[in-house]
C-alpha positions as CSV (number, residue, x, y, z in Angstrom):
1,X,0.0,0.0,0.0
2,X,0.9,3.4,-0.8
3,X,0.9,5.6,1.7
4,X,-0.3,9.3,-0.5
5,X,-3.2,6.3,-1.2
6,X,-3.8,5.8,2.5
7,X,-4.1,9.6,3.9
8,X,-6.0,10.2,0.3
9,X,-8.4,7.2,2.3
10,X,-7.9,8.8,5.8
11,X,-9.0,12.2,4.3
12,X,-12.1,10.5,2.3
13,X,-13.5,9.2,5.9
14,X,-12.6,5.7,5.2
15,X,-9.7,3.9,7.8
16,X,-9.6,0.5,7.6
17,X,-9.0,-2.3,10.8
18,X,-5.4,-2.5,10.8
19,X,-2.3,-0.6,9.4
20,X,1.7,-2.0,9.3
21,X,4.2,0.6,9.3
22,X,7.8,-1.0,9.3
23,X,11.1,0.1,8.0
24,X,14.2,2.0,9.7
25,X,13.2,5.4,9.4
26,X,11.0,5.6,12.8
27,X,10.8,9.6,12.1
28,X,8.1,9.0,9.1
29,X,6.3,6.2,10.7
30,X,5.5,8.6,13.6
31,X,4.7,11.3,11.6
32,X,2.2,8.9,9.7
33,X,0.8,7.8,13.0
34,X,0.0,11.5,14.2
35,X,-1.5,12.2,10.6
36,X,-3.7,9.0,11.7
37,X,-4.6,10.1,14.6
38,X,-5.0,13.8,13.5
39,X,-7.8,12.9,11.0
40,X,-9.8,9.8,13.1
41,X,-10.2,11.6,16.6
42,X,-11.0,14.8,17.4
43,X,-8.7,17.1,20.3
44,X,-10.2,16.2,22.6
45,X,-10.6,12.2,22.6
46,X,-7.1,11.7,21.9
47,X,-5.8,11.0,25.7
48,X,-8.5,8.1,25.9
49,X,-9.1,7.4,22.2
50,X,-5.3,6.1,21.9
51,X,-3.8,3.1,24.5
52,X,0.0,2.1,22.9
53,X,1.8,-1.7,23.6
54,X,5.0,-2.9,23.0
55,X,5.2,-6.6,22.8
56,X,8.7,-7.0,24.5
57,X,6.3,-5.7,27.6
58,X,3.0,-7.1,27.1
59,X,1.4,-10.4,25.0
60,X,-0.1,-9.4,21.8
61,X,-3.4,-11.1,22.4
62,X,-3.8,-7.6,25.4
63,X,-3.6,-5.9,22.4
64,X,-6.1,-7.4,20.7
65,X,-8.3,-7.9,23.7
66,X,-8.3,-3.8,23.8
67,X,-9.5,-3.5,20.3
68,X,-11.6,-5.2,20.5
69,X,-13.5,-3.7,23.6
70,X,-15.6,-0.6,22.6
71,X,-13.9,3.0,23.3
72,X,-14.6,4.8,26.5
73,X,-15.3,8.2,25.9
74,X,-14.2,8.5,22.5
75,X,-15.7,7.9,19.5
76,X,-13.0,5.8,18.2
77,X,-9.8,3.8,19.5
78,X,-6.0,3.7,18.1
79,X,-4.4,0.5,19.6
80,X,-0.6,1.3,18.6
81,X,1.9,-1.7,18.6
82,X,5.3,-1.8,19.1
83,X,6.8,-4.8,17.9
84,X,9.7,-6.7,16.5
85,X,8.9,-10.1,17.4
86,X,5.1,-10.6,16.4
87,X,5.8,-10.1,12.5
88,X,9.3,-10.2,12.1
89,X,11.9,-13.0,11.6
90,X,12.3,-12.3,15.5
91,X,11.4,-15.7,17.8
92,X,7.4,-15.6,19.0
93,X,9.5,-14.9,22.7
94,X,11.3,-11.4,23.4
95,X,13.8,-12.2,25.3
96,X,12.3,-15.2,26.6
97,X,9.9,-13.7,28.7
98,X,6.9,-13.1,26.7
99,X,4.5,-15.8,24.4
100,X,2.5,-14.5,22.3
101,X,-0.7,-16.5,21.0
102,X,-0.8,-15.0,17.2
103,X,-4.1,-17.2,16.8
104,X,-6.1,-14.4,18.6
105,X,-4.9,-11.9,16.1
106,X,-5.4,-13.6,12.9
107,X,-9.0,-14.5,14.6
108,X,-9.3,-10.7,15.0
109,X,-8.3,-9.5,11.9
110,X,-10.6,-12.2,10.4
111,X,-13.6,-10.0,12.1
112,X,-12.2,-6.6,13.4
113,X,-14.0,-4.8,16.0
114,X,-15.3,-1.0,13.5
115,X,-14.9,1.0,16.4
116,X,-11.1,0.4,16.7
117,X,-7.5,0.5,14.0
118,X,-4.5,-1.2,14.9
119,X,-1.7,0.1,13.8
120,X,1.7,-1.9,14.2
121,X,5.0,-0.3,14.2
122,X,8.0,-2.4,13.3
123,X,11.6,-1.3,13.4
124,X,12.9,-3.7,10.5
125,X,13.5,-3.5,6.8
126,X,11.2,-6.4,6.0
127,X,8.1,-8.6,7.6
128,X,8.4,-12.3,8.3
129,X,6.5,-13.4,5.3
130,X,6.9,-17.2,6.7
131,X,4.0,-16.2,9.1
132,X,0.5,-16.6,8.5
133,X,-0.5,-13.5,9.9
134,X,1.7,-11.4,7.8
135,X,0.3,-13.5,5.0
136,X,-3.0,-12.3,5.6
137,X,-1.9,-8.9,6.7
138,X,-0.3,-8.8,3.0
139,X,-3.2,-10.0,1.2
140,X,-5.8,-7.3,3.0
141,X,-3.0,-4.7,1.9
142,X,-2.3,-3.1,4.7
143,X,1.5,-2.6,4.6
144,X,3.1,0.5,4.2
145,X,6.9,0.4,4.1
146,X,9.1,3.4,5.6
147,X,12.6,2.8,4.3
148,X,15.1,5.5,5.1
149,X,15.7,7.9,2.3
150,X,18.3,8.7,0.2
151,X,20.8,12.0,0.3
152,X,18.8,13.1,-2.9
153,X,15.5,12.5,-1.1
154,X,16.4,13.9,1.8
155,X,17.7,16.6,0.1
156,X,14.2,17.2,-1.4
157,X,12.4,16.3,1.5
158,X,14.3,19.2,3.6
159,X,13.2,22.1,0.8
160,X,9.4,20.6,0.9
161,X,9.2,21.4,4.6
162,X,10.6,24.5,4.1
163,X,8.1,25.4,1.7
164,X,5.0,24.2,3.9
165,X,6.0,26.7,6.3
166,X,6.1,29.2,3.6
167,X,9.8,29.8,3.5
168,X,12.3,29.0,0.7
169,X,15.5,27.5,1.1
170,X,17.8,26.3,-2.2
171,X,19.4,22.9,-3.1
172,X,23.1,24.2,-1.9
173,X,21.8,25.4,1.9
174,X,20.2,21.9,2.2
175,X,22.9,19.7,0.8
176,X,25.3,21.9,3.6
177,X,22.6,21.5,6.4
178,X,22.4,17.5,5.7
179,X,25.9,17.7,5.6
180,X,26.4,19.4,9.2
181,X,23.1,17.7,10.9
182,X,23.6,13.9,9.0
183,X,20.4,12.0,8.1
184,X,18.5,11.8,11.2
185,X,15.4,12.9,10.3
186,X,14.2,13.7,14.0
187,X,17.3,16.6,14.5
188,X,16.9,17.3,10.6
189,X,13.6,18.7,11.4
190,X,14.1,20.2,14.3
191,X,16.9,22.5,12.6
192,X,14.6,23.2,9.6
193,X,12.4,24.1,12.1
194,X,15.0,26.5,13.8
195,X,15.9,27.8,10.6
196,X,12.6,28.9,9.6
197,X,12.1,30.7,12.8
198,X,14.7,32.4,11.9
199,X,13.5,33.7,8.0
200,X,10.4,34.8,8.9
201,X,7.1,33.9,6.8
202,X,8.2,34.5,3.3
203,X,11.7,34.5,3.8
204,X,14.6,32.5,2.0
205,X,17.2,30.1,3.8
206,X,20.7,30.2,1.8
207,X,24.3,28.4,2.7
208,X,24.9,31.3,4.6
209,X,22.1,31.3,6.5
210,X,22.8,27.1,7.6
211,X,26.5,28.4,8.0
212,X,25.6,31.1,10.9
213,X,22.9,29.5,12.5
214,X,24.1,25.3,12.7
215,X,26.8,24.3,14.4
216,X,29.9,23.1,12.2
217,X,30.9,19.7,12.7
218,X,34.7,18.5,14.1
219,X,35.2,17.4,10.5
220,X,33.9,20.5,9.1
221,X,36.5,22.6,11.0
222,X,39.1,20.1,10.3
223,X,38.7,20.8,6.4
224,X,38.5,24.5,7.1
225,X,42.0,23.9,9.1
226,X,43.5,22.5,6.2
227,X,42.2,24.4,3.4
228,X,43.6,27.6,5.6
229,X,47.4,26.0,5.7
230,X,46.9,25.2,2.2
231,X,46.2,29.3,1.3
232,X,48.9,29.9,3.2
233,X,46.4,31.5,5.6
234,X,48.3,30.4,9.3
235,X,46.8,33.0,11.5
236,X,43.5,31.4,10.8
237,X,44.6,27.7,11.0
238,X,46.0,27.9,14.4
239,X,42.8,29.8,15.5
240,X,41.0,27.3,14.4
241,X,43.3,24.6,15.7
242,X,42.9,26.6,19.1
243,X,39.4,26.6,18.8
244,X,38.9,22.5,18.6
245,X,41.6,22.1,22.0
246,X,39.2,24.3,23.6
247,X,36.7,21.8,22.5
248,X,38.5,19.6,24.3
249,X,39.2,17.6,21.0
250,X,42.4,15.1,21.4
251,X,45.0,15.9,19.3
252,X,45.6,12.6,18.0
253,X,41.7,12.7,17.3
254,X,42.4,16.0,15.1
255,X,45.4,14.6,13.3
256,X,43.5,11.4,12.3
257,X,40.8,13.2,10.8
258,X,43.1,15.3,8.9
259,X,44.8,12.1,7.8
260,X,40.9,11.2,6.7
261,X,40.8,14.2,5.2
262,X,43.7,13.7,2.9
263,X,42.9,10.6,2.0
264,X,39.2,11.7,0.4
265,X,41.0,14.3,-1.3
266,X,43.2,11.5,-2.6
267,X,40.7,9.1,-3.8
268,X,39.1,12.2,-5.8
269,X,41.8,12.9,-7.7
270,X,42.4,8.9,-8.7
271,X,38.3,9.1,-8.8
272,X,38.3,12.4,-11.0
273,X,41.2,11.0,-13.8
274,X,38.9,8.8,-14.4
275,X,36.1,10.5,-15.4
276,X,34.2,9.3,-12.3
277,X,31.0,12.2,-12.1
278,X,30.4,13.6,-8.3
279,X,27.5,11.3,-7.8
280,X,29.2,8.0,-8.8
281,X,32.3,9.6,-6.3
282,X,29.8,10.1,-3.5
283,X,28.6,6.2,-3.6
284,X,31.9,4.7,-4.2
285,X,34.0,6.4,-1.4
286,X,30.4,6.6,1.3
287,X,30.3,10.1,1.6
288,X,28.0,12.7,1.1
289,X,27.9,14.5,-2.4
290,X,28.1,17.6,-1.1
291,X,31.5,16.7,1.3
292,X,32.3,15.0,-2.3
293,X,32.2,19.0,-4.0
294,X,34.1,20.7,-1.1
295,X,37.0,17.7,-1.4
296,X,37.4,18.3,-5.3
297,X,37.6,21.9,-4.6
298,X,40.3,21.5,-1.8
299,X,42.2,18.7,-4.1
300,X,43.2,21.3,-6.1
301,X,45.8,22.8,-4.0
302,X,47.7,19.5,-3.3
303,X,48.7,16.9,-5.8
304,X,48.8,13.6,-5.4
305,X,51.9,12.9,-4.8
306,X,51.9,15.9,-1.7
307,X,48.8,14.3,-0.2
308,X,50.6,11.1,0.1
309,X,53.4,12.3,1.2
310,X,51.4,14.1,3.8
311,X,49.2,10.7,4.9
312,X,53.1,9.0,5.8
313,X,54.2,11.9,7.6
314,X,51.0,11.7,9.7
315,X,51.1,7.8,10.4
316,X,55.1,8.8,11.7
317,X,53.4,11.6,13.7
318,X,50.5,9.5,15.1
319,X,53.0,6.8,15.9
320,X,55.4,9.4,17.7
321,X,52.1,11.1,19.8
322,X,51.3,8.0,20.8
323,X,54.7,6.8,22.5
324,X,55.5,9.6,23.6
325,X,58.3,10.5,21.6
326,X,56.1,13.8,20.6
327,X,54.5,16.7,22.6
328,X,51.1,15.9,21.0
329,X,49.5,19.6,20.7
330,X,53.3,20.8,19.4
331,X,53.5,17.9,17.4
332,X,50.7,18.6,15.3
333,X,51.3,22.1,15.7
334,X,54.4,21.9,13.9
335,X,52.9,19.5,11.2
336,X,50.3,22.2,10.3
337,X,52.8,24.7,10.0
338,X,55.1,22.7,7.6
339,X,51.5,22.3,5.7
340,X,52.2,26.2,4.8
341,X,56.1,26.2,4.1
């Protein structure tokens, strides 16, 4: 089932027994499970109308023993079920505590109570399709999958909330605010949210706007660290190197990201001669595109021969910090600082 089909149901008045969300991204299946509840119960039923489970707690046939008793107070009842054991690959015991007797739910579902909608929420890529009840559950098609989304969808799905809260934001200030927040939808939102408060109705979001307003990650700075020795630029590199001690950031911890560093910048180049696009770089090294851009653009001060003759002088540093042989902070200190000679 397709799930711009179901809320195109929900909004038409028609919600039928049961529901299966499952996938990895838990963000979306919430938010699907609020839109539920949104359009089936009014304000005020919802503290009564909705009873949750989780069946590492409590026997599925509880859960269906609640829907099928009629609401109290409410004109309809959301039975929510947390489970990955029930209709996963998962044994029929969590943890060896808890039976469950999967013959009262398939009796259930073979006559629903109208009054109530289950809806299951399992944290897997994929149902147990072995089971009878998923079976069924497949054939009355009720499944709606929630699979975590891509950079390119995420990057899309970042401007669309933007828009609903009539702001606009372009394709480079997302691709930098997925870069900064990763792909966790839950904090994704909640700094598009921030942004946005910030804009103003009717406003625009750009790269400088995500640069100002969310925090830059210890990677991030690391780049900007390097790309400042590699200008030739060492009053701003050893602020910035100043900057991530007072962080408290280990300076073993900086100098192996910078080796990380290098050695993106390194399979670019290889990746660039030949002919490899940004996209196809992106998916073969496991980065991000947009960390994939700023790496070609750095590349281009060091060639390929300087970045690996910068990744051995590193493992000899890393070596030397960590017996000792080395003052670590004056150690990389002085490596940063040759960066620039």
């Amino acid at each position: 089932m397709d799930l711009r089909d179901a809320i195109k149901e929900w909004k038409s008045g028609k919600f039928r027994p049961v529901y299966v969300l499952f996938g990895k991204d838990r963000y979306r299946m919430r938010e699907c499970s609020n839109t539920l509840i949104d359009l089936l119960l009014p304000q005020e039923e919802r503290e009564l109308g909705v009873v949750k489970f989780d069946t590492s707690e409590s026997a599925i046939e509880e859960a269906v023993l609640e829907a099928e008793t009629l609401p109290f107070f409410a004109s309809r009842k959301i039975v929510i079920i947390r489970d990955q054991s029930v209709l996963t690959a998962a044994t029929g015991k969590e943890g060896g505590k808890i039976e469950h007797a999967t013959d009262r739910l398939l009796a259930y579902l073979s006559n629903p109570c109208e009054s109530s909608v289950i809806v299951f929420h399992v944290l897997a890529e994929k149902l147990d399709e072995r089971r009878k009840v998923v079976k069924l559950l497949k054939e009355q098609n009720v499944l709606l999958a929630f699979q975590e989304l891509q950079e390119g969808e995420l990057v899309q799905w970042t401007i669309k909330r933007v828009e609903k809260q009539r702001r606009r934001m372009d394709s480079e200030a997302a691709q930098l605010l997925l870069a900064r927040t990763g792909t966790n939808m839950q904090q994704l939102a909640h700094e598009v949210d921030k942004l946005c408060l910030h804009a103003g109705e009717g406003g625009s979001i750009g790269a400088a706007d995500v640069a100002m307003l969310i925090a830059s990650t210890v990677e991030e700075d690391v780049f900007a660290l390097i790309d400042a020795m590699a200008s030739l630029q060492v009053d701003k590199a050893l602020k910035l190197y100043g900057e991530l001690l007072l962080r408290r950031e280990e300076p073993i911890k900086i100098a192996a990201l910078i080796a990380r560093q290098f050695r993106i910048m390194l399979q670019v180049k290889e990746l660039e001669g030949q002919r490899y696009s940004p996209q196809q770089m992106a998916g073969h090294i496991g980065l991000h595109p947009y960390a994939v851009k700023l790496a070609a653009e750095k590349a281009k001060k060091f060639s390929a021969t300087a970045l690996g003759n910068h990744l051995n002088r590193l493992a000899d540093l890393d070596y030397k910090m960590k017996t000792g042989k080395v003052d670590k902070t004056l150690g990389l200190e002085l490596f940063l600082l040759s960066l620039a000679a």
